[in-house]
C-alpha positions, 0 to 999 in steps of 0.5 A: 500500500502507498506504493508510489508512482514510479517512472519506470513502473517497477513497484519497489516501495511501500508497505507490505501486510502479509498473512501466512497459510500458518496463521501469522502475519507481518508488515515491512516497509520497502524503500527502493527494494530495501526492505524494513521490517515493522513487525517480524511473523507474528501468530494471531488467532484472528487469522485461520491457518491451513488449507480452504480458510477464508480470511479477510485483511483490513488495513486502516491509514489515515496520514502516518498512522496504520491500523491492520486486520484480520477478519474483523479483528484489530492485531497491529498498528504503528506509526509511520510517515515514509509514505503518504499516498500511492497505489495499493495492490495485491501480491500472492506467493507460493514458497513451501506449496506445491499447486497453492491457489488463492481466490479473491473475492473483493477489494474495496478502498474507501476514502474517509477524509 
């Protein structure tokens, strides 16, 4: 989220809201494909591991501060002001499945000035 424009159209920065299949998440900033750990891999009950789990992520961001969900559930928040407008997007990563998919079933942004 709040990747911003780039001219050569390669996102490289921004921050990044992760779950895992295990049920953990995190949050990292890149800065020109550098990266900044925010919070390491956390487990969160919220989150439902395994295969077939429907999960929903929130993320709230109103000027520097962040608020993150999982499936209606509060389970992070920092403060960060690197970034204050950009694109946002999905990314989607099979390191230890073989044959892993993913189904999205929305994405809605809202802007609440």
């Amino acid at each position: 989220m709040r990747a911003p424009d780039q001219a050569d159209n390669f996102i490289d920065s921004g921050y990044v809201f992760v779950f895992s299949c295990a049920g953990k998440f995190r949050i990292y900033r890149m800065d020109t494909n550098s990266y900044q750990g925010l919070y390491n891999w956390t487990t969160s009950a919220y989150i439902l591991a395994g295969p077939d789990e429907i999960n929903t992520m929130g993320i709230k961001a109103l000027a520097d501060q962040f608020e993150l969900y999982a499936n209606g559930q509060l389970v992070a928040s920092f403060i960060d002001a690197a970034y204050q407008q950009g694109y946002y997007g999905l990314t989607i990563r099979a390191k230890n499945t073989a044959d892993f998919q993913v189904q999205v079933d929305q994405v809605s942004f809202w802007n609440i000035d």
